[in-house]
MINU-295098 format. One record per atom (N, C-alpha, C, O): y, x, z; atom name; residue number from 1. Coordinates in pm, whole numbers, plus 50000, padded with zeros to 5 digits. Layout:
% residues N
y / x / z / dofi / kollo
Y / X / Z / CA / NUM
...
This chain:
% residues 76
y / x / z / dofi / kollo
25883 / 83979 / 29515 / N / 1
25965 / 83866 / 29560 / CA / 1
25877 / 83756 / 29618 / C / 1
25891 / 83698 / 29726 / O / 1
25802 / 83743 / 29546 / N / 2
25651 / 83612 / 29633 / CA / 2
25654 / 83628 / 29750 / C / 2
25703 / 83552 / 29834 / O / 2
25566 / 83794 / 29774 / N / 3
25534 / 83828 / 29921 / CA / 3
25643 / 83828 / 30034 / C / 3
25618 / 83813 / 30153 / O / 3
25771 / 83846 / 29978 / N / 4
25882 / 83829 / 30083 / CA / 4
25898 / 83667 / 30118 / C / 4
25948 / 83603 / 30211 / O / 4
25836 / 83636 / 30006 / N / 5
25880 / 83419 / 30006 / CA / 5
25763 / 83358 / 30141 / C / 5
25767 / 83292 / 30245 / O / 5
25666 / 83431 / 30059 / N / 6
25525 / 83396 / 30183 / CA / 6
25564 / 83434 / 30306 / C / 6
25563 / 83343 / 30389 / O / 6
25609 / 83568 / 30355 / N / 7
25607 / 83612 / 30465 / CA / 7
25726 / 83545 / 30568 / C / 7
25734 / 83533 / 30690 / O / 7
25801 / 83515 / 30472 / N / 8
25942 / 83389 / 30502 / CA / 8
25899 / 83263 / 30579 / C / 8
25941 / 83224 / 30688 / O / 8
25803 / 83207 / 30497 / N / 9
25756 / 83076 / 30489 / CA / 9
25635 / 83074 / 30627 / C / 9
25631 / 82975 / 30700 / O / 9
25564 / 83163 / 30644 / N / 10
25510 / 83222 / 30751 / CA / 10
25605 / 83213 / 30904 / C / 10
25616 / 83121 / 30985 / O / 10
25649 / 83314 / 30903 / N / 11
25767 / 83310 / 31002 / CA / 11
25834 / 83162 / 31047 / C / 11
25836 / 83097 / 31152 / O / 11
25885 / 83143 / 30912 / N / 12
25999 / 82960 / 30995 / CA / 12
25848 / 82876 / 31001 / C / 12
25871 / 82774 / 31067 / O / 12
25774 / 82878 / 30980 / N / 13
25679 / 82803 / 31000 / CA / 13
25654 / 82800 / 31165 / C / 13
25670 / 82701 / 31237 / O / 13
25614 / 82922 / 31204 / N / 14
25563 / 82940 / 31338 / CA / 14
25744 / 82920 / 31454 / C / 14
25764 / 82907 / 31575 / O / 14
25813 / 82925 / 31362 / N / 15
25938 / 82886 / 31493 / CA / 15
25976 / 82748 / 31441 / C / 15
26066 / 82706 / 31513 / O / 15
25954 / 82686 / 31374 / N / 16
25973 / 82555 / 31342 / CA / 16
25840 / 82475 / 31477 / C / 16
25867 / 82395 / 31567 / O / 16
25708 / 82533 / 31443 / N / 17
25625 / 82479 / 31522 / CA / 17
25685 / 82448 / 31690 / C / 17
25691 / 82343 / 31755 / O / 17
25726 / 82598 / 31725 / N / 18
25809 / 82626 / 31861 / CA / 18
25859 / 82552 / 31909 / C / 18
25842 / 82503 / 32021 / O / 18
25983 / 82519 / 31769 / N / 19
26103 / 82435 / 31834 / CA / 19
26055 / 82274 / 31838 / C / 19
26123 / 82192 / 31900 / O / 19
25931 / 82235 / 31765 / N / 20
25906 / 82139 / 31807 / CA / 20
25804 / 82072 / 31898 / C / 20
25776 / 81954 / 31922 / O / 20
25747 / 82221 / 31951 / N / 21
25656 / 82169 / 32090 / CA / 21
25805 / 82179 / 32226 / C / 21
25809 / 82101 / 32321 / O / 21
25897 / 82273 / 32205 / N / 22
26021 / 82273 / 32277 / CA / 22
26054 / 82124 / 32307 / C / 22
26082 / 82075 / 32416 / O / 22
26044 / 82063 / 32192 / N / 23
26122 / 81914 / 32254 / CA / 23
26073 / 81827 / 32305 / C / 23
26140 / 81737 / 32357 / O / 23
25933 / 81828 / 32306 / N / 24
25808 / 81735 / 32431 / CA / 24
25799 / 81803 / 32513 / C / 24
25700 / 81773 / 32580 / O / 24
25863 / 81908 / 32560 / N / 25
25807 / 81989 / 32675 / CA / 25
25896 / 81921 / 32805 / C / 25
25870 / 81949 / 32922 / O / 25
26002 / 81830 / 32767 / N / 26
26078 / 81745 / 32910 / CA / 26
26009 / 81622 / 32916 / C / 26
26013 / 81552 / 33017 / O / 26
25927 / 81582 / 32784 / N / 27
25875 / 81428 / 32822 / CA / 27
25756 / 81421 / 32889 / C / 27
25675 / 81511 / 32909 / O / 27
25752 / 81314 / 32918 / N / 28
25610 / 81281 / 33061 / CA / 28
25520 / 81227 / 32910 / C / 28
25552 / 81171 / 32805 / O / 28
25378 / 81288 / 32978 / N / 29
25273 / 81264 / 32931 / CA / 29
25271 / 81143 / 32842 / C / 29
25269 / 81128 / 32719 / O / 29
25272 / 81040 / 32975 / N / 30
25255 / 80885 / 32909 / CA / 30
25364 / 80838 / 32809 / C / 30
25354 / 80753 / 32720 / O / 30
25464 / 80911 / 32843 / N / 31
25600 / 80870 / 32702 / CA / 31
25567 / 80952 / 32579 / C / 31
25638 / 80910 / 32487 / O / 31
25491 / 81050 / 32538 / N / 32
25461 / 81117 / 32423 / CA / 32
25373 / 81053 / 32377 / C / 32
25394 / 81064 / 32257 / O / 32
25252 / 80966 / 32394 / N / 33
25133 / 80880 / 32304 / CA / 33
25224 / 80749 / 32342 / C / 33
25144 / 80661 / 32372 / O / 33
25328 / 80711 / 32350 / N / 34
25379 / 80574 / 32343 / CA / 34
25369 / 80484 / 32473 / C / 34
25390 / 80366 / 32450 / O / 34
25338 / 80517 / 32619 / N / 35
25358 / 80449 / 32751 / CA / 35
25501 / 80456 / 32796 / C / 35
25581 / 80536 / 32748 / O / 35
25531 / 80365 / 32896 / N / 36
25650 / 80390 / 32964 / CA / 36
25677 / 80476 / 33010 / C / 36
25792 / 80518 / 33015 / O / 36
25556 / 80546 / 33071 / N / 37
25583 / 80674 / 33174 / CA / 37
25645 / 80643 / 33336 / C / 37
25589 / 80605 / 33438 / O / 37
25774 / 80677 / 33306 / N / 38
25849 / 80657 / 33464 / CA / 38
25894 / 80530 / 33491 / C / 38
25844 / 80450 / 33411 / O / 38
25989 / 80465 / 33595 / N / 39
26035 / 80361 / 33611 / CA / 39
26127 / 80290 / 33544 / C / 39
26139 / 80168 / 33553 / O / 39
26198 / 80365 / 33472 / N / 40
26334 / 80334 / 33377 / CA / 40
26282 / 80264 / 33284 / C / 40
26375 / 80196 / 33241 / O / 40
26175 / 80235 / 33220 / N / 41
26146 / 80205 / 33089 / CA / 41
26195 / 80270 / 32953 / C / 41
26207 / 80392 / 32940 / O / 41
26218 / 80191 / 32867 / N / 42
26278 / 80225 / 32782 / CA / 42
26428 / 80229 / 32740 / C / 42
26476 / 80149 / 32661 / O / 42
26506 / 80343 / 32809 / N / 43
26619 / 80340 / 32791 / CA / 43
26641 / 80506 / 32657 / C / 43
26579 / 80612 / 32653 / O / 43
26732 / 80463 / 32588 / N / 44
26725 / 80543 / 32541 / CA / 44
26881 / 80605 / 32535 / C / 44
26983 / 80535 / 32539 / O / 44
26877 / 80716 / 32528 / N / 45
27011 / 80834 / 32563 / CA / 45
27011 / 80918 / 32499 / C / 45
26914 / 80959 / 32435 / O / 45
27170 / 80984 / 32502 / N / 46
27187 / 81081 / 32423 / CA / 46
27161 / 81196 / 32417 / C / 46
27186 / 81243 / 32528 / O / 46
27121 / 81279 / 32346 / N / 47
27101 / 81430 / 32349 / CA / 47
27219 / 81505 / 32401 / C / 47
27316 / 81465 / 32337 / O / 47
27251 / 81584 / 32476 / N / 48
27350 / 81651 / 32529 / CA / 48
27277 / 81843 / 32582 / C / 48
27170 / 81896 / 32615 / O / 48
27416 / 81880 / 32558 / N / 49
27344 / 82046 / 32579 / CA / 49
27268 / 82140 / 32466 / C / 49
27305 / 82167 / 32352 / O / 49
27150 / 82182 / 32536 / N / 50
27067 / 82278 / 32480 / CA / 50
26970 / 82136 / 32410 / C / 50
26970 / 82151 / 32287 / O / 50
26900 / 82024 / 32445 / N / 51
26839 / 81951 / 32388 / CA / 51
26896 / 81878 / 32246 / C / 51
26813 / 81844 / 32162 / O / 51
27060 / 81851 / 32220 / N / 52
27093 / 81835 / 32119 / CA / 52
27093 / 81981 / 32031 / C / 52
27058 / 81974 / 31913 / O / 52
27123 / 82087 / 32075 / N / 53
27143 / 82211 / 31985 / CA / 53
26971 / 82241 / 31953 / C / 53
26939 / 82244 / 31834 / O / 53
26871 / 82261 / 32051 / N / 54
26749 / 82251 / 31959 / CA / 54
26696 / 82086 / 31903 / C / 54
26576 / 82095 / 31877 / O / 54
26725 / 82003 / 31887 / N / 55
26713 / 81878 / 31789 / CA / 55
26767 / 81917 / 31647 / C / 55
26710 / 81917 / 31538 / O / 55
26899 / 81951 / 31682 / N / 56
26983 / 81991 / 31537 / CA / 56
26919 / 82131 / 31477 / C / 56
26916 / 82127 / 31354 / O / 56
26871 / 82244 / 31528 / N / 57
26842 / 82356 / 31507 / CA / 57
26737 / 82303 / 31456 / C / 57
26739 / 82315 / 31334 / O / 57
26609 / 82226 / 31509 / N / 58
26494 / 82198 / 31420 / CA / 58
26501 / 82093 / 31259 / C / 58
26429 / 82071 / 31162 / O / 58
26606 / 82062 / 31300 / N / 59
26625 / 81990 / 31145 / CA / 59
26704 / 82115 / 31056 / C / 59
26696 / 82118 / 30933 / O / 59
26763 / 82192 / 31114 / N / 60
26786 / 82307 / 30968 / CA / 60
26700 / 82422 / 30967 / C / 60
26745 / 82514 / 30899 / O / 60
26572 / 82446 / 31032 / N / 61
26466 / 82512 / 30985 / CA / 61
26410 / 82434 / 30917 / C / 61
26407 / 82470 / 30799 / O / 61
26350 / 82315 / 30942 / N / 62
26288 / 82220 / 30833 / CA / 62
26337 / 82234 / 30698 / C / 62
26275 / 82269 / 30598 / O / 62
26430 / 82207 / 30706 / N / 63
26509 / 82177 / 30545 / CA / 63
26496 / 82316 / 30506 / C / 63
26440 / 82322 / 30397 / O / 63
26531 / 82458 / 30562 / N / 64
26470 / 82575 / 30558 / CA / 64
26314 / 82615 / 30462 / C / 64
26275 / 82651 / 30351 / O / 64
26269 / 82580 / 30596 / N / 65
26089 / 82568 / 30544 / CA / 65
26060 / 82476 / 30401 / C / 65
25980 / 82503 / 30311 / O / 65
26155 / 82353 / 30411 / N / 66
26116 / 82299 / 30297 / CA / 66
26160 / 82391 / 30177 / C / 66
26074 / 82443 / 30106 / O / 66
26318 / 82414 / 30148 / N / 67
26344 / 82476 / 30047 / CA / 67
26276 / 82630 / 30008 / C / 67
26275 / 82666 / 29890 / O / 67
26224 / 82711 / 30108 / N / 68
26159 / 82815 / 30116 / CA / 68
26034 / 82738 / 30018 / C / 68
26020 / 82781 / 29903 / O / 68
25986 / 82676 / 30044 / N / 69
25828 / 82600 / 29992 / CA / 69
25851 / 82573 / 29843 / C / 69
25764 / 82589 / 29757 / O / 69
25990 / 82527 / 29818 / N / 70
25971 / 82485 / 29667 / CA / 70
26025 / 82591 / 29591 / C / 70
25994 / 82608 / 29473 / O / 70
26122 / 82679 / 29665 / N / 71
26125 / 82829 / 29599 / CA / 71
25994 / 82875 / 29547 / C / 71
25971 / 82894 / 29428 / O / 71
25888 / 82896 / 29666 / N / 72
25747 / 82956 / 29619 / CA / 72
25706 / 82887 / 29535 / C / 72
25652 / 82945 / 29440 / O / 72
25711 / 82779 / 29533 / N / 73
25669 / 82669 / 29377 / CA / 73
25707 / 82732 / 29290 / C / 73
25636 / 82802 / 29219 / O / 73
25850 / 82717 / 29277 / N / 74
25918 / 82766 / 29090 / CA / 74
25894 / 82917 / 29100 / C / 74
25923 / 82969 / 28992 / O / 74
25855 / 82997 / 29180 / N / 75
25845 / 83138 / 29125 / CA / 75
25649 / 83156 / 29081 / C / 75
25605 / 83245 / 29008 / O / 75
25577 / 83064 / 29137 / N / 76
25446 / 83082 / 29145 / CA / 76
25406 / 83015 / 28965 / C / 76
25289 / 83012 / 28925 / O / 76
């Protein structure tokens, strides 16, 4: 049962990573270390589409990965 927990925890790990290089992959350089970037400034907007469904998708692998993690705790 461990080795299935590890190999679990393995896995959402590396698509958790995914889904969260996925969501800087539309922002400009200078807006990811904290610049304005483009001309708009700082406006901020809503998630719509595929960018809200992977936002929401990476918060229930997280909680995933987390509970996977403290499973391996109480069985270790």
């Amino acid at each position: 049962m461990k080795n299935i927990l590890i190999i679990a925890q393995i896995c959402i790990s590396a698509i958790l990573v995914v889904a969260i290089l996925l969501q800087n992959k539309g922002a400009d350089a200078g807006s990811i270390f904290g610049g304005g970037g483009g001309g708009d400034g700082n406006v901020y907007t809503t998630k719509r589409g595929i960018e809200k469904i992977l936002f929401i998708s990476t918060i229930v692998i997280a909680i995933l990965f987390i509970g996977i993690s403290l499973a391996n705790i109480v069985i270790s």
